[in-house]
N, C-alpha and C positions, 0 to 999 in steps of 0.2 A: 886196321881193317883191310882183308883182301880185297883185290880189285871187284865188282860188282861185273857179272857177264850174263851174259843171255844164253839159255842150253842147246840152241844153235841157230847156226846163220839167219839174218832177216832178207826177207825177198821182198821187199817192196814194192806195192800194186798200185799201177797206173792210175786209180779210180782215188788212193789217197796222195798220189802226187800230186794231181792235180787240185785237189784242196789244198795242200801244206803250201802248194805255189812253188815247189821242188824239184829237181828230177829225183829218180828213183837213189841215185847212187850220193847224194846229199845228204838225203833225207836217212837215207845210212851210216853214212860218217858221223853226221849230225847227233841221232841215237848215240853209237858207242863214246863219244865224248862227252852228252847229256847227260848219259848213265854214270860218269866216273866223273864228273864235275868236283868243286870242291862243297858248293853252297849242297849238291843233291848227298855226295857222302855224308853231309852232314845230317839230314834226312833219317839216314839211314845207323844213325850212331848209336841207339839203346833198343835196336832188334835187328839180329840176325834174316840179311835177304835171301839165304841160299832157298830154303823151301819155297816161298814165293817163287823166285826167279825162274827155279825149275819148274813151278807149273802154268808160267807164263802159255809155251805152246803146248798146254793140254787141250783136249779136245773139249766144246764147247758145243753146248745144246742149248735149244730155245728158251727163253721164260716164258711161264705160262700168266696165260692174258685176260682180264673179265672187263668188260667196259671197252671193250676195243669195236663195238657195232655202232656206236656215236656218230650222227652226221657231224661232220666236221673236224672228224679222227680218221685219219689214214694212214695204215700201217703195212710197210711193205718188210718184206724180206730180199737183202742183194747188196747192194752198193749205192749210196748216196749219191744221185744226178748233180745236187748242188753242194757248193760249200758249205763246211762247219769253221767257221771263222776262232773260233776258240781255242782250234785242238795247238797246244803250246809243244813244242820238240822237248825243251829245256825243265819245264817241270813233270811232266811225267812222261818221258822214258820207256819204263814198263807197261803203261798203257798203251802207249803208240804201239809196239812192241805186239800187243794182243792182234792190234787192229792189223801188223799183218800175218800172223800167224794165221789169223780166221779168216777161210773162207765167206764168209755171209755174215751181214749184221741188220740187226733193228732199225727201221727207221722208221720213226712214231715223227707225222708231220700234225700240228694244229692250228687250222686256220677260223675258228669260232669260239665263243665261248661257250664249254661244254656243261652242260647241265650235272652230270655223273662224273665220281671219279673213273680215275685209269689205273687199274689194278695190275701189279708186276710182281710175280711170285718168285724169284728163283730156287730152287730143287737143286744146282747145284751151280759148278762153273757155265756159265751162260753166257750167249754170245754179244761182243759188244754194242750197247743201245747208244743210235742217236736223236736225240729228240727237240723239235725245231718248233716254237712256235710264232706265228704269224703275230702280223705288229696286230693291237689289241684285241690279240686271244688271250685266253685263260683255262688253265687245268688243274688239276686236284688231283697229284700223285701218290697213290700208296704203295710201298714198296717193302716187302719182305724177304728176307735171307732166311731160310732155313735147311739145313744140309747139317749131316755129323761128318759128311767125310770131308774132305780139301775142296775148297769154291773162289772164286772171282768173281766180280763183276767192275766191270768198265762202262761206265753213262759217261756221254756230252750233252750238255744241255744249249742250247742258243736260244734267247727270249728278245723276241722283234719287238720294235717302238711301243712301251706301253702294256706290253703282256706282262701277263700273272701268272705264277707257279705257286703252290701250297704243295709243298713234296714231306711227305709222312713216310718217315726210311725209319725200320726195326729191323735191327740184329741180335736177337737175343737170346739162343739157345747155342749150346757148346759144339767146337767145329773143330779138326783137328789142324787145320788153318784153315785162315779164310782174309784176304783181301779186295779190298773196296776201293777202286777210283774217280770220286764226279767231279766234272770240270761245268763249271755254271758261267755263261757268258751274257751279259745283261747289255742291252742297246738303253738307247735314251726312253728316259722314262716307265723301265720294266723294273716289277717288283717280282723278288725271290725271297722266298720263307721255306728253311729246311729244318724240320723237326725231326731232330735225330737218336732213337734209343738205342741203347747197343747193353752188351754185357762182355766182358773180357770172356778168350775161350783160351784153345791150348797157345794159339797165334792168332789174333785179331789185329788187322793194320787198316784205317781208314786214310785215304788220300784226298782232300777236299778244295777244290782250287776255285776261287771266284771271281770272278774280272766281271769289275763296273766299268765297261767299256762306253758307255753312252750318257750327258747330263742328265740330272735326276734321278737316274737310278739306284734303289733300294735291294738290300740282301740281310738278311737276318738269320743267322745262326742259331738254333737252339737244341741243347743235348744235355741229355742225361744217360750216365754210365754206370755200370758198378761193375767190379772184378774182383773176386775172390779164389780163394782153392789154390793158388799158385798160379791163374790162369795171368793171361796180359792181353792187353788193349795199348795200341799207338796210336795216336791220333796224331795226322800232321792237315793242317789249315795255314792256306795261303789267300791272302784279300787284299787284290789290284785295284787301285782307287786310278783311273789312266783318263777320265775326262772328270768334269769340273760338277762340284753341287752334288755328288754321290755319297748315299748315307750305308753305312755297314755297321750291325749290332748286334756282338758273339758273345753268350751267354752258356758254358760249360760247365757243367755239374757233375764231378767222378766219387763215386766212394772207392775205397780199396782197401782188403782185407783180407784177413790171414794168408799173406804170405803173396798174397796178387801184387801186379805190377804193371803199375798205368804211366807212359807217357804221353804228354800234351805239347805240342811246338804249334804257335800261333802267331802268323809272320801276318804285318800290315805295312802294304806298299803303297806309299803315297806318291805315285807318278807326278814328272814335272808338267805344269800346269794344271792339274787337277786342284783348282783353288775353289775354295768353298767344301772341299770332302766334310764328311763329319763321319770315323770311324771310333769304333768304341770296341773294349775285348774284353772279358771276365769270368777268370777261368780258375775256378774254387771246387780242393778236394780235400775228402773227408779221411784219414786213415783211423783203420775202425784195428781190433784184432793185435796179432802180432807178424812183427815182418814184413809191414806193407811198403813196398818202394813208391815213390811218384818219384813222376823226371818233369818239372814241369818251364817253358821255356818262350814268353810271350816275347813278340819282336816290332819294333816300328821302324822303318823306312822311311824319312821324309826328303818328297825335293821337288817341295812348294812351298809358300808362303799363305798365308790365310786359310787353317786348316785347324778342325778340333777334332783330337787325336788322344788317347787316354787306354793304359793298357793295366791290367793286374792281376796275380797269380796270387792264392792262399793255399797253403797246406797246412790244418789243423787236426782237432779232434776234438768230439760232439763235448759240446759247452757243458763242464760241469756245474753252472748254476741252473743250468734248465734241466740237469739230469736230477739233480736235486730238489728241483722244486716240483718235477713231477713224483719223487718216489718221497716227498714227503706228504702227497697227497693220495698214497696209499699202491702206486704204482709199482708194479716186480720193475728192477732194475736191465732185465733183459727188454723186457713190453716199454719201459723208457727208453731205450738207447733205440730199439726197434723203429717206434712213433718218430723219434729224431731226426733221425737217417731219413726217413719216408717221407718227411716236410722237407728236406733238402732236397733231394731226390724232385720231390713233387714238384717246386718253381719250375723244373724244364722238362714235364711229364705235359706237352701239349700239343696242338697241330690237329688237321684234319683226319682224323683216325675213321676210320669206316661207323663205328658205333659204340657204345658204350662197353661193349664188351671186349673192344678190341684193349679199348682207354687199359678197362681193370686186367689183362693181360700184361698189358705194359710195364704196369704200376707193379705185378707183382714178379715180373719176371726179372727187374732191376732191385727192386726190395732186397736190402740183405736179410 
């Protein structure tokens, strides 16, 4: 693999110095060796970053917002007064990378619990969002990608003592690239739940990093994907267990078909002293068709003591005794294999979705 670069210089802004806890020319250096690491090249080993990379400093426009008039929701446009304690140098790189190429970023702050969700559309490469919520707040994140030309998006999340996040992310129509980076950072006692639909396009990369940085705190992953047509989907997930008693529980569900090409790397870091974690990973795909690739690559980390930790990857194809025992109850063997798919699929077809109609969008937008 060629070196990984950036399509030009980074300027680094005083207003993220001061977060990183850096100076400007650090936080510089730091990037181009972050970028070309060994553990991040690896990263990047079964999709090509050059399109990506180049449109790192593409110009970036707002997301459009519904649920943003909530007392206890404030949302500015500018530079973030306080720290985002999450943002990592070392695992995402390219992210950091957006945050100085943009001028102006989102800052969605929550100090209540909000009655409504918070609705976030993006139309295309959007500017990067940071979203902070106060120690026992609670929100109800919807969030949708939809663009056919080339899009980004970069979210931080940071959850104070004890707050709730329900985050509903859909990607599911065809993009000619399109890459996604959220970083979730959990304090003591905050629970994260991310229900995440996607569909493979020409280039789909999701980056999803979560640090249980606080006792008690909870993150649960749940996805369902499907890719076809030659399209592909990457998935890469990162889950920091860094204080004690943190529960994590990643549930992944791909089909892949004719000729689509899905990879999954699912890394769990059990930081020293993080005793009592309980991290769990389950990451099962279906190839359906002819020619389907899967890369699939689950990882554990340990360095503590007292810790239950459990990881597993399946690649198969839909059970021929259940394909049989529907089509010998009078079923077409396409409407069998169909129903199959759509009960697999279905286990990670959940999460706070706006409405019923969003649900059966979902459902049939991943449907092979």
């Amino acid at each position: 693999m060629a070196d990984l670069s950036l399509p030009k210089a980074v300027d680094v802004p005083n207003w993220l110095s001061s977060i990183a806890g850096d100076s400007p020319e650090q936080i510089s250096d730091t990037l181009h060796q972050a970028l070309n690491s060994a553990a991040h090249r690896e990263r990047w080993k079964y999709t090509k970053a050059d399109q990506i990379l180049a449109a790192v400093a593409a110009p970036a426009i707002a997301p459009m917002l519904d649920g943003a008039d909530q007392a206890g929701l404030e949302i500015t446009q500018g530079t973030p007064a306080a720290p985002l304690l999450g943002i990592d140098l070392q695992q995402g790189p390219e992210a950091l990378a957006r945050l100085c190429y943009t001028e102006q970023v989102l800052v969605v702050d929550v100090t209540s619990h909000l009655e409504g969700p918070l609705r976030i559309h993006h139309g295309g490469s959007t500017r990067p969002i940071l979203i902070r919520l106060a120690a026992n707040s609670a929100l109800t994140l919807l969030e949708v990608a939809d663009n056919a030309a080339a899009m980004q998006q970069t979210i931080w999340i940071d959850l104070g003592e004890n707050a709730q996040l329900a985050h509903s992310r859909n990607a599911l129509n065809p993009c000619e690239n399109h890459w996604q980076y959220l970083n979730v950072r959990l304090q003591q006692g905050a629970n994260y739940q991310l229900h995440n639909h996607v569909s493979g396009s020409s280039l789909r990369r999701q980056d999803i990093h979560l640090i249980l940085d606080g006792p008690g705190s909870e993150a649960t992953l749940v996805s369902a994907g499907r890719v076809r047509h030659k399209d592909a989907l990457d998935q890469q997930v990162t889950v920091e267990h860094r204080q004690p008693r943190g529960r994590s529980q990643q549930t992944v569900h791909n089909i892949v078909a004719d000729g689509g090409k899905c990879t999954f790397n699912g890394r769990i870091h059990i930081h020293k002293g993080a005793a009592g974690s309980d991290a769990q990973l389950s990451n099962k795909n279906l190839g359906m068709g002819d020619h389907a690739t899967i890369n699939t690559k689950p990882e554990l980390e340990i360095y503590t003591d007292d810790v239950s930790c459990s990881h597993g990857a399946t690649v198969g194809t839909i059970s021929q005794e259940a394909l049989f025992y529907l089509m010998s109850r009078g079923v077409a063997p396409s409407t069998a294999e169909a129903l199959l798919s759509r009960g697999f699929l279905r286990q990670c077809i959940d999460g706070p979705l706006a409405d019923e109609a969003l649900l059966s969008l979902v459902g049939e937008a991943i449907a092979p």
